[in-house]
TIBAKOL-420164 format. One record per residue: x, y, z of N, C-alpha, C, CB in turn; residue in three letters. Coordinates in steps of 0.02 Angstrom, whole numbers. Glycine has a CB too. Layout:
BEGIN
{npx:X&npy:Y&npz:Z&capx:X&capy:Y&capz:Z&cpx:X&cpy:Y&cpz:Z&cbpx:X&cbpy:Y&cbpz:Z&residuo:ALA}
...
***
This chain:
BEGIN
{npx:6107&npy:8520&npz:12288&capx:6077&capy:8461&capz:12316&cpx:6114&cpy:8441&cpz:12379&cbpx:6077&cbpy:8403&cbpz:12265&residuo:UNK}
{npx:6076&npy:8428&npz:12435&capx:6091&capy:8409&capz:12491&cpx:6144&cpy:8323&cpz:12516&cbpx:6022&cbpy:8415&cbpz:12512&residuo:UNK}
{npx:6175&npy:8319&npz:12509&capx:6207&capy:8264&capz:12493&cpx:6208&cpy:8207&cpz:12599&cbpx:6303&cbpy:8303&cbpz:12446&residuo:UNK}
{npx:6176&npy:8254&npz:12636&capx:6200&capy:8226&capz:12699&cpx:6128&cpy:8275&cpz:12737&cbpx:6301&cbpy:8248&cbpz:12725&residuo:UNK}
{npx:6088&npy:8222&npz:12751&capx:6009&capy:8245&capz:12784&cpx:6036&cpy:8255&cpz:12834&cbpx:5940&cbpy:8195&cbpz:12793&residuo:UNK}
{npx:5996&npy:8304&npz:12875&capx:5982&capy:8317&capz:12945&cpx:5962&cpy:8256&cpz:13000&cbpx:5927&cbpy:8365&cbpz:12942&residuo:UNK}
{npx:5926&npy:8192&npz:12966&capx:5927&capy:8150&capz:12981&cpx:5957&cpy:8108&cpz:13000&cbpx:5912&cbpy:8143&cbpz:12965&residuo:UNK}
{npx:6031&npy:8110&npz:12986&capx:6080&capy:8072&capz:12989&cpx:6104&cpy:8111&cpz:13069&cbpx:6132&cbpy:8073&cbpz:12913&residuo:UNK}
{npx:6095&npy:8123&npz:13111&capx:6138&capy:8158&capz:13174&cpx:6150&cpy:8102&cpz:13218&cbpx:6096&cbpy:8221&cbpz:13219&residuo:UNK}
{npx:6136&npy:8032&npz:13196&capx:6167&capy:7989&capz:13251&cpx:6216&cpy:7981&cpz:13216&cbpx:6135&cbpy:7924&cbpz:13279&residuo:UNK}
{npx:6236&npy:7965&npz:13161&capx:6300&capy:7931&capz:13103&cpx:6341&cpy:7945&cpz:13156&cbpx:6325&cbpy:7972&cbpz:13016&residuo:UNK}
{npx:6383&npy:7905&npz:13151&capx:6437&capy:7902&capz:13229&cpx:6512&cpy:7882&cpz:13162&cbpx:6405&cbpy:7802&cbpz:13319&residuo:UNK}
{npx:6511&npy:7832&npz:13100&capx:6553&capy:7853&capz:13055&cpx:6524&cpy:7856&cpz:12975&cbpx:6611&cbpy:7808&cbpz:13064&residuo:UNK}
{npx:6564&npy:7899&npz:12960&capx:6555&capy:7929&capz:12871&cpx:6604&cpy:7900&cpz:12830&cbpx:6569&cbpy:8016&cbpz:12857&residuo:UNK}
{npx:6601&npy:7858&npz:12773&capx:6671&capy:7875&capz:12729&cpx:6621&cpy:7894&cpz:12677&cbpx:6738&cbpy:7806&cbpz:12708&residuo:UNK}
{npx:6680&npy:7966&npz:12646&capx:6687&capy:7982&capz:12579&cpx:6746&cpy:7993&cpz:12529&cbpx:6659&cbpy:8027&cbpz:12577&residuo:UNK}
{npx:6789&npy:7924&npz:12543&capx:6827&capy:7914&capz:12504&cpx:6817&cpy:7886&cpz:12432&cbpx:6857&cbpy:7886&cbpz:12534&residuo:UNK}
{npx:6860&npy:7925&npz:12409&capx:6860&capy:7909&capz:12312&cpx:6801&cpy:7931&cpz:12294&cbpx:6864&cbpy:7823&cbpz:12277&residuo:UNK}
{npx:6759&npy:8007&npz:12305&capx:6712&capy:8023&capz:12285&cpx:6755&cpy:8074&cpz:12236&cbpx:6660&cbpy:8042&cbpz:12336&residuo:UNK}
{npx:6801&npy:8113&npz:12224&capx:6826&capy:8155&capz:12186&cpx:6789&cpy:8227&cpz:12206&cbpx:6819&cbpy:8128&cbpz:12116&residuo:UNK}
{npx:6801&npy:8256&npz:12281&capx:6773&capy:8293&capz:12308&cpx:6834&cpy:8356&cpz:12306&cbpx:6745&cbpy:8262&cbpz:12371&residuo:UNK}
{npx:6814&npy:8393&npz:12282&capx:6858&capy:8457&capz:12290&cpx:6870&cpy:8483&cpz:12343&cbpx:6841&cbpy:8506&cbpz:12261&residuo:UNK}
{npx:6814&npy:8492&npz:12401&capx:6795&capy:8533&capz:12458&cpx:6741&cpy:8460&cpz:12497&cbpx:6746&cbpy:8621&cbpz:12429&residuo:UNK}
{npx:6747&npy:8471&npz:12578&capx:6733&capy:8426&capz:12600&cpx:6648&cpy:8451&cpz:12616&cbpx:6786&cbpy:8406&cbpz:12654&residuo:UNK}
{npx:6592&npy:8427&npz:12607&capx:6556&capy:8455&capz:12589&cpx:6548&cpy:8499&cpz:12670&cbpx:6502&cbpy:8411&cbpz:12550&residuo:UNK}
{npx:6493&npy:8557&npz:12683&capx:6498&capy:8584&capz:12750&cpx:6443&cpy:8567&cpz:12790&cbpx:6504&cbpy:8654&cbpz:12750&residuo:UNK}
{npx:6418&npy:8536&npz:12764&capx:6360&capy:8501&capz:12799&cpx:6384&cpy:8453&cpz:12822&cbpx:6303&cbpy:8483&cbpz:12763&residuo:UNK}
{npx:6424&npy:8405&npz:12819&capx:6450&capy:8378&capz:12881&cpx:6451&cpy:8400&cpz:12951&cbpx:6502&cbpy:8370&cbpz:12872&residuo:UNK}
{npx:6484&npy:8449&npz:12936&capx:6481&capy:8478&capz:13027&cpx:6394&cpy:8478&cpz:13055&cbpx:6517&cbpy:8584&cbpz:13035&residuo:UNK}
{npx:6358&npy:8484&npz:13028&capx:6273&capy:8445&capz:13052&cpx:6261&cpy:8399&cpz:13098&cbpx:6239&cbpy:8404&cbpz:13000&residuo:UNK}
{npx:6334&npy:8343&npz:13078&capx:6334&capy:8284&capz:13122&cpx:6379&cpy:8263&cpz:13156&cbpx:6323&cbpy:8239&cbpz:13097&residuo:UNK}
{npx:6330&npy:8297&npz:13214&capx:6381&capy:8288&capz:13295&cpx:6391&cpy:8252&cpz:13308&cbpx:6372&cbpy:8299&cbpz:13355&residuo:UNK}
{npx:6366&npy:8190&npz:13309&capx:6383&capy:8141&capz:13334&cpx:6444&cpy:8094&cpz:13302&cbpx:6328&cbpy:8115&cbpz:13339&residuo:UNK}
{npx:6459&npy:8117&npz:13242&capx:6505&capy:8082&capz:13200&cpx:6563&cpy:8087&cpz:13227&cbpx:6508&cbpy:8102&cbpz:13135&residuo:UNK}
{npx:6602&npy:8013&npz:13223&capx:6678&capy:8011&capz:13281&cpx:6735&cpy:7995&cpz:13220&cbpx:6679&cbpy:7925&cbpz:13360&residuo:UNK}
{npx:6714&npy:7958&npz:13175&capx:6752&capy:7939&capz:13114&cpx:6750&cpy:7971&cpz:13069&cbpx:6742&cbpy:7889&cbpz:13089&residuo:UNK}
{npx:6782&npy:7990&npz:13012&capx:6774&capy:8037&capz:12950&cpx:6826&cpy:8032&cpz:12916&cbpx:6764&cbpy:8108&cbpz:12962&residuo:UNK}
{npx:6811&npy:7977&npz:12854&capx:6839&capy:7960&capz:12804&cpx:6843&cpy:8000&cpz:12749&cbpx:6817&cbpy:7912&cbpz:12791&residuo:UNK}
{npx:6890&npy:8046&npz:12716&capx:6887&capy:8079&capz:12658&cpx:6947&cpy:8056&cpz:12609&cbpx:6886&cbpy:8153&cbpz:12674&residuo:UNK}
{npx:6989&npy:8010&npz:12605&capx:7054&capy:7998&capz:12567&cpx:7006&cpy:7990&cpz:12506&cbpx:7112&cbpy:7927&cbpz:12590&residuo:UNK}
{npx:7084&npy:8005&npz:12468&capx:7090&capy:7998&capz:12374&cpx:7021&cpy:8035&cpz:12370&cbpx:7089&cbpy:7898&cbpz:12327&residuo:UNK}
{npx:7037&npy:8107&npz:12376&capx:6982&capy:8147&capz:12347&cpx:7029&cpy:8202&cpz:12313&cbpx:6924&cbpy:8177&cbpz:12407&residuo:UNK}
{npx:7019&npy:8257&npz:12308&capx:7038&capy:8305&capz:12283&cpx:7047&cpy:8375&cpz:12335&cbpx:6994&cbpy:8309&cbpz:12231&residuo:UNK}
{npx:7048&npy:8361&npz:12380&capx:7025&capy:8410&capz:12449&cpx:7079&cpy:8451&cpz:12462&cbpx:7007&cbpy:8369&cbpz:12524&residuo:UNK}
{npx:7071&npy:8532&npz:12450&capx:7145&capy:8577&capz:12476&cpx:7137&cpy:8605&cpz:12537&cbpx:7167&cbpy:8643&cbpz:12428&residuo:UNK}
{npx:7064&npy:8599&npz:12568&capx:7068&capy:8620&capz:12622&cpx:6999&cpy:8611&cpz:12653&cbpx:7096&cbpy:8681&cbpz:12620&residuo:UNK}
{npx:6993&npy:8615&npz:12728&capx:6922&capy:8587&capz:12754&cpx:6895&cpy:8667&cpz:12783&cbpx:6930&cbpy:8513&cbpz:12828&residuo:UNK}
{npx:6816&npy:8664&npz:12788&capx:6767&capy:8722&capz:12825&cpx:6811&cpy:8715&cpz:12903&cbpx:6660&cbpy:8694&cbpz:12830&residuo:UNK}
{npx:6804&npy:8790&npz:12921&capx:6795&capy:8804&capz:12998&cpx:6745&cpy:8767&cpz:13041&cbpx:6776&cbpy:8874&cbpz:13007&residuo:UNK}
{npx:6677&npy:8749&npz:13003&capx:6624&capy:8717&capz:13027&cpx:6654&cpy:8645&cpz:13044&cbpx:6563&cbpy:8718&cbpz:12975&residuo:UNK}
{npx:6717&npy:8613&npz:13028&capx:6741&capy:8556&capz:13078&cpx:6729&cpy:8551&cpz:13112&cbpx:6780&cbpy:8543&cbpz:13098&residuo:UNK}
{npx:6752&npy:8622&npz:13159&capx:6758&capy:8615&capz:13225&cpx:6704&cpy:8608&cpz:13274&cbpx:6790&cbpy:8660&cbpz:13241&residuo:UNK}
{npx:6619&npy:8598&npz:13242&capx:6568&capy:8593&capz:13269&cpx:6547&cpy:8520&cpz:13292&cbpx:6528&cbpy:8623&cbpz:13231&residuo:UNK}
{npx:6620&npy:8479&npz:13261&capx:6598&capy:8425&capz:13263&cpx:6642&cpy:8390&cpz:13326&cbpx:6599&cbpy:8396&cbpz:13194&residuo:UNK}
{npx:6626&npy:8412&npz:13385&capx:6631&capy:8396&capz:13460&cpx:6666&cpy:8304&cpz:13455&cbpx:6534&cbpy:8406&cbpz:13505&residuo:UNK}
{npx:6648&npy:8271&npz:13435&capx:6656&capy:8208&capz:13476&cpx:6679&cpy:8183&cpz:13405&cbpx:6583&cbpy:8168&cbpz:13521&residuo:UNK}
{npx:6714&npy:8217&npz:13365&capx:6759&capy:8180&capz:13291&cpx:6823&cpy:8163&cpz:13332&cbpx:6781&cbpy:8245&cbpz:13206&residuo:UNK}
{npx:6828&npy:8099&npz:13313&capx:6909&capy:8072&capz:13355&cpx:6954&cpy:8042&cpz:13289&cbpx:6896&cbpy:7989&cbpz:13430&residuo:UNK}
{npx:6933&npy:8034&npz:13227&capx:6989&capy:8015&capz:13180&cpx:6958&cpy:8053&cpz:13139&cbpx:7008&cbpy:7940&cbpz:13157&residuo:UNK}
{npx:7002&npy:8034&npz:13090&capx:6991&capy:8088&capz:13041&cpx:7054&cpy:8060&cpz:12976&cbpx:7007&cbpy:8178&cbpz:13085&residuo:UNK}
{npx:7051&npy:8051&npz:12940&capx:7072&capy:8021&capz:12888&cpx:7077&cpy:8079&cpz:12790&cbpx:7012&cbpy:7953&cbpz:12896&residuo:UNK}
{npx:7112&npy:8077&npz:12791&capx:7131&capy:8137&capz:12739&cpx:7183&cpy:8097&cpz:12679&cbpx:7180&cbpy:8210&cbpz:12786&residuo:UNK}
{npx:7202&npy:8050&npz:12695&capx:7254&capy:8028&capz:12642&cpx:7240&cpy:8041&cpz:12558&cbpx:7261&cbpy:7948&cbpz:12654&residuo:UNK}
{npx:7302&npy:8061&npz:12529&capx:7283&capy:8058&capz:12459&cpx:7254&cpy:8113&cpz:12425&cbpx:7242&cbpy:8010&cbpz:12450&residuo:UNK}
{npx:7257&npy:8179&npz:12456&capx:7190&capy:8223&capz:12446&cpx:7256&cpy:8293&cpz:12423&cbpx:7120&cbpy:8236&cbpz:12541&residuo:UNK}
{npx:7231&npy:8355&npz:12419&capx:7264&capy:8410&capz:12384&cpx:7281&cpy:8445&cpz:12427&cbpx:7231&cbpy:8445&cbpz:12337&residuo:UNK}
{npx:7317&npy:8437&npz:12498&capx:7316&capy:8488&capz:12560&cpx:7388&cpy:8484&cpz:12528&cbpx:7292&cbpy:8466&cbpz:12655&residuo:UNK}
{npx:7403&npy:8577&npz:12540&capx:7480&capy:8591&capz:12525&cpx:7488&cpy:8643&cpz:12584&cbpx:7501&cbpy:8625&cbpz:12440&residuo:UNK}
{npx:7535&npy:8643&npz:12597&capx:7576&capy:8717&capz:12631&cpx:7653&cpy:8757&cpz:12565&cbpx:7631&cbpy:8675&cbpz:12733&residuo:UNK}
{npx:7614&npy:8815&npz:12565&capx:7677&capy:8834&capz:12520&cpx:7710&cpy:8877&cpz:12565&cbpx:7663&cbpy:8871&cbpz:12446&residuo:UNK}
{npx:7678&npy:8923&npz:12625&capx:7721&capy:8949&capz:12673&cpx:7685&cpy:8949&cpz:12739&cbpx:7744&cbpy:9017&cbpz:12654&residuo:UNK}
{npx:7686&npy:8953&npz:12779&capx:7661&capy:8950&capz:12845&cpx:7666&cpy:9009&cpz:12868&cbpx:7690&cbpy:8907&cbpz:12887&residuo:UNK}
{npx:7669&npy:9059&npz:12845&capx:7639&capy:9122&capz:12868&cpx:7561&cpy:9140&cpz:12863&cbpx:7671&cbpy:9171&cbpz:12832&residuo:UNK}
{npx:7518&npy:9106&npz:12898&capx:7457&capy:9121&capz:12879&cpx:7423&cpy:9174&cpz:12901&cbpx:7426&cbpy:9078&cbpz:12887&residuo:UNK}
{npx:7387&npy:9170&npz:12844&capx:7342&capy:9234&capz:12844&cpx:7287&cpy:9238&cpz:12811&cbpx:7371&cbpy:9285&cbpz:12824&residuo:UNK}
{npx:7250&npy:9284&npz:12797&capx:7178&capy:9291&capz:12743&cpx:7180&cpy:9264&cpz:12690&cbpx:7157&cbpy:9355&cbpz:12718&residuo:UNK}
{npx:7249&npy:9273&npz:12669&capx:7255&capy:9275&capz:12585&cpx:7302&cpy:9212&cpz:12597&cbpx:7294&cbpy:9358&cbpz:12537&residuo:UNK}
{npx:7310&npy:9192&npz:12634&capx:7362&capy:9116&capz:12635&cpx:7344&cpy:9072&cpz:12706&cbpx:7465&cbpy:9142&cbpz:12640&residuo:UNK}
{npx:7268&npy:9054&npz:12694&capx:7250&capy:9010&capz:12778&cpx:7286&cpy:8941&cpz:12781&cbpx:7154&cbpy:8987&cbpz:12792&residuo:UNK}
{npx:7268&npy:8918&npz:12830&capx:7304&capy:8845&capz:12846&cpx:7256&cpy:8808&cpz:12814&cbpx:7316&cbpy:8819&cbpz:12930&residuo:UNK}
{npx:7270&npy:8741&npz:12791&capx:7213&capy:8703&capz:12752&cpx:7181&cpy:8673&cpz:12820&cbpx:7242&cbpy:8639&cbpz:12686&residuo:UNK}
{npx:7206&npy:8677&npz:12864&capx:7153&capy:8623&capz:12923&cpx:7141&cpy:8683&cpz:12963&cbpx:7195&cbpy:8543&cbpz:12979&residuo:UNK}
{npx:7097&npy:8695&npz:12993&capx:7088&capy:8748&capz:13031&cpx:7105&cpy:8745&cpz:13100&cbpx:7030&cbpy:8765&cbpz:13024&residuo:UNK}
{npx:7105&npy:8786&npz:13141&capx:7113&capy:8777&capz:13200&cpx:7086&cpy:8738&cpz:13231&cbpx:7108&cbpy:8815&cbpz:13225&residuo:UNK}
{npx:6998&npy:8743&npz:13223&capx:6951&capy:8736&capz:13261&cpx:6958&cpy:8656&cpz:13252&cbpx:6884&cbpy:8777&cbpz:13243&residuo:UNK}
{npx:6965&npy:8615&npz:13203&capx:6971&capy:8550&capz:13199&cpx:7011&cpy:8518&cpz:13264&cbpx:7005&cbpy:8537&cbpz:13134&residuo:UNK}
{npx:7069&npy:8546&npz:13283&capx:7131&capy:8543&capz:13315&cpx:7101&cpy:8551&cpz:13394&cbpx:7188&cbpy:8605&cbpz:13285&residuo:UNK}
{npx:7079&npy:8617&npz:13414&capx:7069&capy:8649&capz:13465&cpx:6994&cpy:8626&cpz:13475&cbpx:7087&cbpy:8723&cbpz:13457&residuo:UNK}
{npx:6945&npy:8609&npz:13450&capx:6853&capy:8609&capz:13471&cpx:6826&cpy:8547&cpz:13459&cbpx:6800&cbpy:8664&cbpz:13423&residuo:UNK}
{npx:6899&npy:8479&npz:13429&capx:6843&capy:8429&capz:13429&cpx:6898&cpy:8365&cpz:13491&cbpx:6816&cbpy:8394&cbpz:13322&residuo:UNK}
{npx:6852&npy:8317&npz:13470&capx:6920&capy:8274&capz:13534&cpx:6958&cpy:8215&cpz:13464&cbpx:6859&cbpy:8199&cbpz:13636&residuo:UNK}
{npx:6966&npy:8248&npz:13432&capx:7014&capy:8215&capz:13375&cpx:7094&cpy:8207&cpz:13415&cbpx:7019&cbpy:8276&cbpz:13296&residuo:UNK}
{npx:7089&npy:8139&npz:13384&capx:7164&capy:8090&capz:13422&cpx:7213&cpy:8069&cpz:13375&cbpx:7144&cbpy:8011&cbpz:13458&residuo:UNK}
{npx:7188&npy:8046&npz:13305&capx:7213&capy:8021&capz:13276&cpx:7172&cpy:8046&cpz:13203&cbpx:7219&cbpy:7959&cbpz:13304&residuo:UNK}
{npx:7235&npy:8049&npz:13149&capx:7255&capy:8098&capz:13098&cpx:7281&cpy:8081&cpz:13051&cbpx:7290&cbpy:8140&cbpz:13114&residuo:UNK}
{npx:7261&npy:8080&npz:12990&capx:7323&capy:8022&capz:12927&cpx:7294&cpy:8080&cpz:12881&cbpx:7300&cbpy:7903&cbpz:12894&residuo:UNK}
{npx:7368&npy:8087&npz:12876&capx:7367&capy:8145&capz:12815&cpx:7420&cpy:8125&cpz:12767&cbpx:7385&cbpy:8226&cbpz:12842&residuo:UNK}
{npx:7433&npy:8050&npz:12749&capx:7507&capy:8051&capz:12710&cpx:7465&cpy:8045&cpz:12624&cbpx:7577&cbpy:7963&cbpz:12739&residuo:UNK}
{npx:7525&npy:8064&npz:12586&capx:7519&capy:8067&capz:12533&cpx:7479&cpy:8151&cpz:12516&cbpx:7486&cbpy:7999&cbpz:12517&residuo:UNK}
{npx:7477&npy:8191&npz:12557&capx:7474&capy:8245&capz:12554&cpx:7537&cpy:8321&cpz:12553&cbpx:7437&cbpy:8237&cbpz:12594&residuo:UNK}
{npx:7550&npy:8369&npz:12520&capx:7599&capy:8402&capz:12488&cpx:7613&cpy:8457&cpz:12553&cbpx:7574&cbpy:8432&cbpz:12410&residuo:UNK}
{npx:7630&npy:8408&npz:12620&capx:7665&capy:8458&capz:12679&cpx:7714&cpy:8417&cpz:12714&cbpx:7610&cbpy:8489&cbpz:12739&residuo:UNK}
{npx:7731&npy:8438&npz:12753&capx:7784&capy:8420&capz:12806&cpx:7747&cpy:8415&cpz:12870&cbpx:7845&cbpy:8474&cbpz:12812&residuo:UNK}
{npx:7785&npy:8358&npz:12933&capx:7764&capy:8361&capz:12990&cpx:7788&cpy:8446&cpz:13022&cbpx:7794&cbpy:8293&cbpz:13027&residuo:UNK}
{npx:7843&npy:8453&npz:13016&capx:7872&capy:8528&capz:13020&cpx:7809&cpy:8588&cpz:13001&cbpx:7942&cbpy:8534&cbpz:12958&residuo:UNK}
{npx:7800&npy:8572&npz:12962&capx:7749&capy:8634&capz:12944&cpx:7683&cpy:8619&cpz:12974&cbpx:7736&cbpy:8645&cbpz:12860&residuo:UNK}
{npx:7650&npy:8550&npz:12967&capx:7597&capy:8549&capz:13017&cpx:7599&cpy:8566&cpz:13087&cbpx:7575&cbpy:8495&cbpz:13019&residuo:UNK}
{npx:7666&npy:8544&npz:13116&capx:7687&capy:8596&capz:13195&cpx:7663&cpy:8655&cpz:13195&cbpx:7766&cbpy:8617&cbpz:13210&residuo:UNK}
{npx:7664&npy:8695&npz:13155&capx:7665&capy:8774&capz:13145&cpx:7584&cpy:8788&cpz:13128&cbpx:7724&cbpy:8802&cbpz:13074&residuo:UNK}
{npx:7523&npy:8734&npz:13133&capx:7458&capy:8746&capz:13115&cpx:7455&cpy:8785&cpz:13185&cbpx:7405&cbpy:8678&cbpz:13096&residuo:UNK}
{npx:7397&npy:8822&npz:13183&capx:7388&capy:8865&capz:13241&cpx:7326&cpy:8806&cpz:13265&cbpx:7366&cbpy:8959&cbpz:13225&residuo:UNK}
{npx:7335&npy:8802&npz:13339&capx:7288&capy:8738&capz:13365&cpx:7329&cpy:8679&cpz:13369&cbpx:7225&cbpy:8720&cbpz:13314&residuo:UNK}
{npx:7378&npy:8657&npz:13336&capx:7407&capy:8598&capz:13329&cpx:7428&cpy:8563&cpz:13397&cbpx:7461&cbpy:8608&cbpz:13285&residuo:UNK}
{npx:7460&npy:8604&npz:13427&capx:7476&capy:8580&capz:13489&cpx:7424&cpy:8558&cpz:13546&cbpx:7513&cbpy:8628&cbpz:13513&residuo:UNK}
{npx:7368&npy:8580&npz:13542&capx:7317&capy:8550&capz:13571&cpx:7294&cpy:8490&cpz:13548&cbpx:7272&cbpy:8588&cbpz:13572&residuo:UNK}
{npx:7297&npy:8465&npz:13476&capx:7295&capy:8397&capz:13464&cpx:7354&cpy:8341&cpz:13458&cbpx:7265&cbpy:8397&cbpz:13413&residuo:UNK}
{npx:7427&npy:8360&npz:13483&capx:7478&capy:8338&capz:13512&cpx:7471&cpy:8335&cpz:13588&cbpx:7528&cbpy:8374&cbpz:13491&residuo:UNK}
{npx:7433&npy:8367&npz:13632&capx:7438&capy:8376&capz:13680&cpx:7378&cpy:8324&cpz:13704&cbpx:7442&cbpy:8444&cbpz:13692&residuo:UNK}
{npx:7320&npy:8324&npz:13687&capx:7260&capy:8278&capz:13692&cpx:7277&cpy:8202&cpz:13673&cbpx:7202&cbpy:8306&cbpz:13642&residuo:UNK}
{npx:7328&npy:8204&npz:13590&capx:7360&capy:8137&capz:13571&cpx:7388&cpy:8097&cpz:13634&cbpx:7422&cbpy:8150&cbpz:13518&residuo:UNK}
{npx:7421&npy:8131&npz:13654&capx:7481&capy:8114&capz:13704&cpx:7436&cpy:8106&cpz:13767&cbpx:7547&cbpy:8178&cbpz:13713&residuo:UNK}
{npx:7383&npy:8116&npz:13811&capx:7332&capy:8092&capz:13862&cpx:7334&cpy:8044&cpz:13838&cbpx:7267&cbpy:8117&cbpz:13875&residuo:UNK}
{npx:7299&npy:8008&npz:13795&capx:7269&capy:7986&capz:13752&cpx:7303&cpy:7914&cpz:13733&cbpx:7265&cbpy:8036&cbpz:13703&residuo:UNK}
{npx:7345&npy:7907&npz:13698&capx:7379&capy:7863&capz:13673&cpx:7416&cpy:7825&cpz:13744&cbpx:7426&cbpy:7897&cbpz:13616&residuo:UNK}
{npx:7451&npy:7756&npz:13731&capx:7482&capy:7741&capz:13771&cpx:7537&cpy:7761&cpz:13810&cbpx:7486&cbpy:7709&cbpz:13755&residuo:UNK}
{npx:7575&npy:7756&npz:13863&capx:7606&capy:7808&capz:13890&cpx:7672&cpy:7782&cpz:13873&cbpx:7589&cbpy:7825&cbpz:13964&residuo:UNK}
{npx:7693&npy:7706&npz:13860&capx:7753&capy:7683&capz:13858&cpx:7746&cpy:7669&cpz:13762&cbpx:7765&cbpy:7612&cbpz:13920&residuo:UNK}
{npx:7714&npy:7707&npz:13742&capx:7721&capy:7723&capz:13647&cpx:7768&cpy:7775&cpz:13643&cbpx:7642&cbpy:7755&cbpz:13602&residuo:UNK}
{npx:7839&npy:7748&npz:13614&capx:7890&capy:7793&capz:13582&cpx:7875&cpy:7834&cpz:13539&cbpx:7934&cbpy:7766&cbpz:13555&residuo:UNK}
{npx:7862&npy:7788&npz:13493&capx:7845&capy:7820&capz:13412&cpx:7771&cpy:7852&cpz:13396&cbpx:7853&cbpy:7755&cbpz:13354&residuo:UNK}
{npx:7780&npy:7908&npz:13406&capx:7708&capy:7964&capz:13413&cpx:7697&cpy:7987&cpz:13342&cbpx:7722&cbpy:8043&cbpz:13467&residuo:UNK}
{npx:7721&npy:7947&npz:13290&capx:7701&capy:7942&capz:13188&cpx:7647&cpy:7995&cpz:13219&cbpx:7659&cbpy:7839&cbpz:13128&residuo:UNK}
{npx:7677&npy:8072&npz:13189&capx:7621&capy:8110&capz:13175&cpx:7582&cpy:8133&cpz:13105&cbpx:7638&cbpy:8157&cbpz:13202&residuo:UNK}
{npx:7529&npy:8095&npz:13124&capx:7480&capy:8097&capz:13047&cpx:7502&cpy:8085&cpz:12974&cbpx:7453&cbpy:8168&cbpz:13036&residuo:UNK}
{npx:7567&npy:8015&npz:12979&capx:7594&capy:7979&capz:12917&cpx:7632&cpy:8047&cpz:12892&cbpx:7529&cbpy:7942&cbpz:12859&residuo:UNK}
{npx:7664&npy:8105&npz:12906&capx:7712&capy:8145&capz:12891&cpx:7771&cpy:8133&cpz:12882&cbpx:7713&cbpy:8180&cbpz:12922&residuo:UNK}
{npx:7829&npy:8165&npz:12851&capx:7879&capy:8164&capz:12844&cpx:7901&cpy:8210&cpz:12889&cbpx:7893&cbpy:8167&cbpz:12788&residuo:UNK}
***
């Protein structure tokens, strides 16, 4: 069952927090136009590549959910839970991932990451010290 119509392509924000979602559904990425995207206190270990279709997503909200890193060697058999394309293909600024089972250290090491440190930093104020990346340790 379709949980997110084709109809919806203006939705500009989504929350699906506290739905007890394992996987974020992939039909989201449908809606381009969406800038907000609420998923905390779900169950979520990792999001679709199809993120990254979503051009004009600028937050993005994850708290509370099942994203782990056990090594950062990624690969086929061990991907990153956020994908690149999230990082690198949308204009995402801002990021809350606390209460999730990684390190800011290890999110450094997402492949793409630095493009959404690098866009943050345009972006944000210029005389802001404290650059709290995505509620990490």
């Amino acid at each position: 069952r379709h949980i997110l119509s084709p109809c919806l392509i203006k939705l500009e924000k989504l929350d699906l927090s506290g739905n007890h979602l394992a996987v974020a559904p992939p039909e989201v990425a449908n809606l381009v136009n969406l800038q907000e995207l609420n998923l905390d206190n779900n169950a979520i270990v990792a999001l679709p590549e199809e993120i990254g279709s979503m051009k004009k997503l600028k937050v993005l909200s994850l708290r509370n959910n099942q994203l782990r890193v056990t090594s950062t060697n990624f690969s086929d058999k061990n991907p990153q839970p956020l994908p690149r394309s999230l990082f690198a293909d949308t204009d995402l600024i801002d990021l809350n991932l606390h209460g999730n089972q990684m390190t800011n250290t290890q999110l450094n090491q997402f492949e793409g990451f630095q493009d959404f440190l690098d866009r943050r930093q345009k972006v944000k104020s210029k005389t802001m010290t404290n650059l709290d990346v995505c509620g990490l340790d």
